[in-house]
C-alpha positions in Angstrom: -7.0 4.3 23.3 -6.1 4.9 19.8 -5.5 1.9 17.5 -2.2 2.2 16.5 -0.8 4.5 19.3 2.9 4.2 19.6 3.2 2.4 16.5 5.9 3.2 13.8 4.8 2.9 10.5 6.1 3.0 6.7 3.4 4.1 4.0 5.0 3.5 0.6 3.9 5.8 -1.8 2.0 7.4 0.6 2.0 11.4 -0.8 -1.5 11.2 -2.9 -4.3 8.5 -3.2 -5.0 5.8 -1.0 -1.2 6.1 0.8 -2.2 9.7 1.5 -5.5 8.8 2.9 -3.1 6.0 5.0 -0.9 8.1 6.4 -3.8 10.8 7.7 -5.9 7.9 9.2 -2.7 6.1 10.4 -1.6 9.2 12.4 -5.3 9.9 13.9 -5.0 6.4 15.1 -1.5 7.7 17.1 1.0 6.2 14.9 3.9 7.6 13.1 3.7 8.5 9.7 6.9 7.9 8.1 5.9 9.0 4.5 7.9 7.1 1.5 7.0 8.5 -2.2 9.4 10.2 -5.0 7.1 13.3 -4.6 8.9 15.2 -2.5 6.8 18.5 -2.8 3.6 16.7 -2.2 4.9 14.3 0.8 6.4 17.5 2.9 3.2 19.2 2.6 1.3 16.2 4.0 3.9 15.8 7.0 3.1 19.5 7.7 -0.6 19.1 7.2 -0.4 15.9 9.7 1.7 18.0 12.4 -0.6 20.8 11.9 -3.1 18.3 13.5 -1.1 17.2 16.4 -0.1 14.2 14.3 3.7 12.6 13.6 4.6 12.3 10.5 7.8 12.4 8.2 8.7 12.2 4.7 11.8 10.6 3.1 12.1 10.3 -1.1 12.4 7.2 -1.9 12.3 5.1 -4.7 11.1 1.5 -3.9 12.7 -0.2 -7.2 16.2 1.3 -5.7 17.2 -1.4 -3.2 20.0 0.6 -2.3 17.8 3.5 -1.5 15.2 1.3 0.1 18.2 -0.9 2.5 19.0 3.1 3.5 16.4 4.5 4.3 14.9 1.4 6.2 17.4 1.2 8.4 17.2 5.5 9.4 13.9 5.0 10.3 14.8 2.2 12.4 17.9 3.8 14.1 15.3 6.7 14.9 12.7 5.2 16.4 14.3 1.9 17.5 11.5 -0.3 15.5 9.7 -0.7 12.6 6.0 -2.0 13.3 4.4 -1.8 10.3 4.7 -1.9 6.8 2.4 -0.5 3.9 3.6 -1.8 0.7 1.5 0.8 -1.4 3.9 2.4 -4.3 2.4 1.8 -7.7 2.4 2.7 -11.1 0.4 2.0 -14.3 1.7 1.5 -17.9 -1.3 -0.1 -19.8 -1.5 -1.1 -22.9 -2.6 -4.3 -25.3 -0.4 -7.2 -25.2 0.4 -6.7 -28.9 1.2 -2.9 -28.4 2.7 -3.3 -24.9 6.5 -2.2 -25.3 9.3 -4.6 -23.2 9.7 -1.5 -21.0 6.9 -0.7 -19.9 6.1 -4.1 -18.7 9.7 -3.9 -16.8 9.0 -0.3 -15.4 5.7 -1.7 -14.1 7.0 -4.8 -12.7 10.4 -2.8 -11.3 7.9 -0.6 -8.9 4.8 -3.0 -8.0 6.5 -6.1 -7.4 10.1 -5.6 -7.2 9.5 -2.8 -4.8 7.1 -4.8 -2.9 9.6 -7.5 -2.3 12.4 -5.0 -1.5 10.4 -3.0 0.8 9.6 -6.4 2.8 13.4 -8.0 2.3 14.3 -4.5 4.2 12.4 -3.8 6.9 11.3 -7.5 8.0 14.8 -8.0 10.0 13.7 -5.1 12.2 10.4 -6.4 12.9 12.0 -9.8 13.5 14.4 -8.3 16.2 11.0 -7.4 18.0 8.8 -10.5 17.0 5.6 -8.0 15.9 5.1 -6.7 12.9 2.2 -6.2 10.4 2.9 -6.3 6.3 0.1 -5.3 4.3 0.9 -4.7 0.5 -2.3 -3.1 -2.0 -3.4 -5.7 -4.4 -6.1 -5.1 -7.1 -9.6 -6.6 -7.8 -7.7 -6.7 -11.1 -5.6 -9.6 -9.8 -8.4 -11.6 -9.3 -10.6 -11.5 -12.8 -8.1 -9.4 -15.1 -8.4 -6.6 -17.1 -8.1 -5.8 -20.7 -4.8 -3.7 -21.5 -2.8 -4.3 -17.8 -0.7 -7.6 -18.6 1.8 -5.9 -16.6 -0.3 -4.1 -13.8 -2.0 -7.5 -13.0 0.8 -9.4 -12.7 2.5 -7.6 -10.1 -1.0 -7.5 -8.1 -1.5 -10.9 -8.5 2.4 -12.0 -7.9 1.7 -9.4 -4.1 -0.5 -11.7 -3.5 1.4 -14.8 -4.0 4.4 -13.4 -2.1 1.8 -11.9 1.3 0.3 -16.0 1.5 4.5 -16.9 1.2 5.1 -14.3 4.3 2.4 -15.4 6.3 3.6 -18.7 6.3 7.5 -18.0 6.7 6.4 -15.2 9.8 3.4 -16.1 11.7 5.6 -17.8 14.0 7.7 -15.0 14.3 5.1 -12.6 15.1 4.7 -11.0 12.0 1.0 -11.3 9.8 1.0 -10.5 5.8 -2.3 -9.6 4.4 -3.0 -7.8 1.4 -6.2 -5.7 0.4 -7.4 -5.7 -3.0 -9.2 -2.5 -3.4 -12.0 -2.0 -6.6 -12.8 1.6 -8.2 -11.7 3.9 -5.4 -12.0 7.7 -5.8 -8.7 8.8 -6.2 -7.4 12.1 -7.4 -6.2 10.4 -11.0 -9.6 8.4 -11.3 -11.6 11.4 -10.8 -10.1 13.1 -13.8 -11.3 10.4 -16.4 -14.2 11.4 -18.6 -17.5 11.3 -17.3 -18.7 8.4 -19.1 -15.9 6.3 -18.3 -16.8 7.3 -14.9 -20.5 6.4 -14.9 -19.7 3.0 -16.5 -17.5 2.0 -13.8 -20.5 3.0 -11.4 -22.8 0.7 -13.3 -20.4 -2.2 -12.8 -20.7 -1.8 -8.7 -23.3 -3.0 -6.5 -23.3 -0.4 -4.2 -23.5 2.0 -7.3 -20.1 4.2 -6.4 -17.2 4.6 -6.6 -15.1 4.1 -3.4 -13.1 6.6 -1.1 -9.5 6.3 -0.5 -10.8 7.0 2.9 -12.5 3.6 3.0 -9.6 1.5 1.9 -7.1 3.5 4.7 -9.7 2.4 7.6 -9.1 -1.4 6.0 -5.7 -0.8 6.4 -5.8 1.0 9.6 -8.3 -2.7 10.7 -5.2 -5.1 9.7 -2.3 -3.3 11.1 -4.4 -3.0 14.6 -4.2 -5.6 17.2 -7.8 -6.5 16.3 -6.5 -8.0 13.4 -4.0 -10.3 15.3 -5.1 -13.4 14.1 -5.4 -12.4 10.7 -2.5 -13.8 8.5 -2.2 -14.3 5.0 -5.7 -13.0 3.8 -7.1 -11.1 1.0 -9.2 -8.3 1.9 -11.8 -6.9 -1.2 -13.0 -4.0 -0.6 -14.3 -3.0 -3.7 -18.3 -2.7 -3.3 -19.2 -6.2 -4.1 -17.8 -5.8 -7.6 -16.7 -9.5 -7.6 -19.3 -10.9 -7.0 
């Protein structure tokens, strides 16, 4: 039996990198794909690649630092499919800079989308997981989070503050049948990352054990392990999965 067969599931930003990498694996495993990302050309092209092998899928555009949008569109999947099992708080975006040339908006815009939209995502669609007591919240953190970063003030707040709020859920829902874990991925392979210069590249090699950079592939089977029945007892954790990097 497939590991998440029959299970609904929303992949937030989920149309390119490690969401898109989600959503495939999550709908080889038998779940459905419901596909959450402002790219709408890119997310309909997945859904038809995931059909195309006999996978469910759908898209809707949605902008997680919208609550509006977010309430919405939560509660259409839910009057679809009549539940909402699991939850991949995933949207991100990245305005670095210095803390002396960081601008007042681009720490906002960053904080708007990676931890604003976490918390809306999860406000959202918890009450449908309540109704059914199951449910499985896993939100992307950062190795970031845990050592810092020079020029990401912003970015590392928000992956630190996930991780603050996924230890909060786990204790307000494990009673409730609900787990919150979060993963905190390292340098992972992703279409954006492999269009840095080659020696930025080969320095981040350097600084991992395993001497590579990791696949979006690798972090989707993590995520594919904690939203699976395997990973019942499993609640409030921080998965690395970053090579060793931290050590």
């Amino acid at each position: 039996m497939k590991k998440l067969e029959n299970k609904v599931a929303i992949i937030t930003g989920g149309a390119d990198g490690i969401g898109k990498a989600t959503a495939i694996r999550f709908a080889q495993e038998g779940a459905v794909a419901v596909i959450w990302d402002m790219n709408e050309e890119k997310g309909q092209r997945l859904v038809e690649d995931i059909r195309n092998d006999d996978g469910k899928a759908e898209f809707y555009k949605v902008n997680v630092a919208d609550y509006q949008q977010v309430e919405a569109s939560a509660s259409a999947v839910a009057e679809k499919y009549g539940k909402i099992d699991i939850l991949i708080n995933n949207a991100g975006i990245t305005r670095d800079a210095s803390l002396k040339k960081m601008t007042v908006e681009n720490w906002q815009q960053v904080i708007d989308v990676n931890l604003s939209g976490v918390f809306y995502c999860t406000k959202a669609i918890s009450p449908f997981m309540l109704d059914k007591g199951y449910g499985r919240i896993i939100t992307t953190s950062s190795v970031v989070a845990l050592y810092g970063n020079f020029g990401q003030t912003n970015y590392i707040a928000t992956k630190a503050g996930v991780i603050g709020m996924t230890k909060t859920w786990a204790r307000e829902l494990g009673r409730k049948g609900i787990t919150a874990n979060a993963i905190a991925p390292g340098f992972i392979s992703t279409e954006m990352v492999t269009l840095m210069p080659e020696n930025v590249l080969a320095s981040m090699r350097e600084k991992v054990p395993l001497g590579r950079l990791g696949k979006p592939e690798e972090i989707a089977s993590a995520f594919v392990f904690l939203a699976s029945d395997e990973a019942a007892y499993i609640n409030g954790a921080v998965l690395s999965v970053d090579g060793g990097i931290t050590i």
